[in-house]
C-alpha positions as CSV (number, residue, x, y, z in Angstrom):
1,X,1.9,5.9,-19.9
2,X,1.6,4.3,-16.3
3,X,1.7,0.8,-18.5
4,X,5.0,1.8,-20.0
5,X,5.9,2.7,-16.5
6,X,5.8,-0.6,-15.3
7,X,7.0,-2.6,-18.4
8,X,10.5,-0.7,-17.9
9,X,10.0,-1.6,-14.1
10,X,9.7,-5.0,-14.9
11,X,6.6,-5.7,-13.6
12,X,4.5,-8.5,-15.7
13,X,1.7,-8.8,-14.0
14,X,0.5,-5.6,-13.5
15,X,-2.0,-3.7,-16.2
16,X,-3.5,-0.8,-15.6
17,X,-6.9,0.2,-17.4
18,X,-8.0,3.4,-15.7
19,X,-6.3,6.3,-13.2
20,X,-8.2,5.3,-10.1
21,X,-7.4,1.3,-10.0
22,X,-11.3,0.6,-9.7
23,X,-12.7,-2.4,-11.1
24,X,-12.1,-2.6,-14.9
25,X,-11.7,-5.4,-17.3
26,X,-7.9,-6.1,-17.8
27,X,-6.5,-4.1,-14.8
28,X,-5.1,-6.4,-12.7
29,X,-1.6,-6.9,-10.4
30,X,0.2,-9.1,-8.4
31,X,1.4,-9.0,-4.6
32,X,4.9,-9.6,-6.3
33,X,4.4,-6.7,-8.6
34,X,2.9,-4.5,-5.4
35,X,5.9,-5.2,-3.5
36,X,8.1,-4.1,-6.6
37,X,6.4,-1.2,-7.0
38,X,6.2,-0.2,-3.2
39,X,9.4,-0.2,-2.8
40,X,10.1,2.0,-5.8
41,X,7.7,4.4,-4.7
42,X,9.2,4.4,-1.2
43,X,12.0,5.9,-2.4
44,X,10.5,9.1,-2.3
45,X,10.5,11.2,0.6
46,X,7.5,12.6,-0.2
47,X,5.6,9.6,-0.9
48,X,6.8,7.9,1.9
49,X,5.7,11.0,4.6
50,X,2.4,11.0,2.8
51,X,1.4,7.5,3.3
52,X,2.5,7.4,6.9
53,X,0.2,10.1,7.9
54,X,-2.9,9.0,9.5
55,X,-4.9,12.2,8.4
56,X,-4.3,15.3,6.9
57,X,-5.8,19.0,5.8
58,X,-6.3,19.3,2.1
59,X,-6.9,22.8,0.9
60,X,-8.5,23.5,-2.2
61,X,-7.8,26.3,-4.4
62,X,-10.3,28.2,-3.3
63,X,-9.1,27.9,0.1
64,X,-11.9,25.5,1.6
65,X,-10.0,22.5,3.8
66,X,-11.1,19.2,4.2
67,X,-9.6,16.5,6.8
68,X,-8.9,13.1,4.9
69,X,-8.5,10.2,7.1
70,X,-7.5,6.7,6.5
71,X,-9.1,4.1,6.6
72,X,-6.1,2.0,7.9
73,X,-6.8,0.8,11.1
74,X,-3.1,-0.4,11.5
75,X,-1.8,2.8,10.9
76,X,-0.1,5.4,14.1
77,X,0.3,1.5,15.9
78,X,4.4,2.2,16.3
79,X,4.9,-0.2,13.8
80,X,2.6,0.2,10.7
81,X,4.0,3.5,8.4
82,X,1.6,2.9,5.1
83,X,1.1,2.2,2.3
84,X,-2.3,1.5,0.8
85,X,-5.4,-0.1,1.7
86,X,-8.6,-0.7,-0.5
87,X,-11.8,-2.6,-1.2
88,X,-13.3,-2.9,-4.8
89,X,-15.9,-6.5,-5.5
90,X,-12.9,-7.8,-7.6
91,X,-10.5,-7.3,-6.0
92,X,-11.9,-8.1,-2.3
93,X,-10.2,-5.8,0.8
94,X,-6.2,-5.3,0.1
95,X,-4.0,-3.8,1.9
96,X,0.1,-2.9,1.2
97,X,1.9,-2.1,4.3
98,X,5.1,-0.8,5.3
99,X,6.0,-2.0,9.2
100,X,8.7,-1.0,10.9
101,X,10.2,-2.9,14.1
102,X,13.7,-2.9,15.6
103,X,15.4,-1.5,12.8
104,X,14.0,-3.8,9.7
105,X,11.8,-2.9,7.8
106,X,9.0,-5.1,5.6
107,X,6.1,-4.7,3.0
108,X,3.3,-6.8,3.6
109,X,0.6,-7.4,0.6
110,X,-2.5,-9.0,1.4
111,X,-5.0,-9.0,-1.5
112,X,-8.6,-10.4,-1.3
113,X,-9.0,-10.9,2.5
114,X,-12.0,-11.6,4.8
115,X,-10.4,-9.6,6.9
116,X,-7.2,-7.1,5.4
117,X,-5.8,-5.6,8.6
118,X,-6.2,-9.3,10.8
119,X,-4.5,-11.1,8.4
120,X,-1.5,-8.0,7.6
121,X,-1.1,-7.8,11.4
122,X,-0.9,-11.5,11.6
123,X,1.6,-11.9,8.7
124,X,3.8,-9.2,9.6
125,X,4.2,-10.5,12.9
126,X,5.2,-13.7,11.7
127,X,7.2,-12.7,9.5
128,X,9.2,-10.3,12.4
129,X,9.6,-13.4,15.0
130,X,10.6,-15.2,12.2
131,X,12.8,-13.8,9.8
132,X,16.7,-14.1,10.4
133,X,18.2,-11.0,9.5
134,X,21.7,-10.9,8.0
């Protein structure tokens, strides 16, 4: 279904294979198609809340808790507000961010970094002194 999802989306380079997006042969996606689908998702008020929050109490149904916390070292910096970050051996350390400074806002995607949070950190701070907004 999720495939159907992102062939009315428009996204051509994105497959997926499994729920979890863990290594599989044929799932694969592009930082174009990330940023697409990022800002679609960020839409949502609820999905945007949820992947700004640096940790969070999960309650099962049974009413035992567990505290989840990211593993997004940019994250609760003032300017970092999400989105996803991950590691698998094919795809190498990614991370999709959402920063915020002055007013603009910008999704970064890094994908198959030495070093995910550096190099987002370095590119969205280019990409702030840089940028001329209209």
């Amino acid at each position: 279904k999720m495939n159907g999802q992102v062939d009315r989306w428009g996204l051509r380079e994105t497959n997926f294979v499994n729920p979890t997006g863990l290594d599989a042969d044929g799932a694969h996606s592009s930082a174009h198609d990330l940023t697409i689908l990022a800002s679609i998702l960020l839409q949502n008020k609820f999905f945007t809340d949820t992947v700004a929050m640096p940790r969070a109490s999960i309650q099962t149904l049974s009413g035992k808790r567990y505290l989840a916390t990211t593993t997004n070292q940019l994250l609760g910096n003032g300017v970092i507000y999400g989105i996803k970050t991950g590691f698998t051996l094919q795809a190498g350390e990614s991370l999709l961010s959402l920063a915020k400074r002055d007013g603009h806002e910008l999704i970064g995607v890094v994908l198959n970094s030495p070093d995910r949070f550096k190099e987002s950190q370095s590119m969205l701070n280019w990409a702030f002194a840089n940028y001329i907004w209209k």
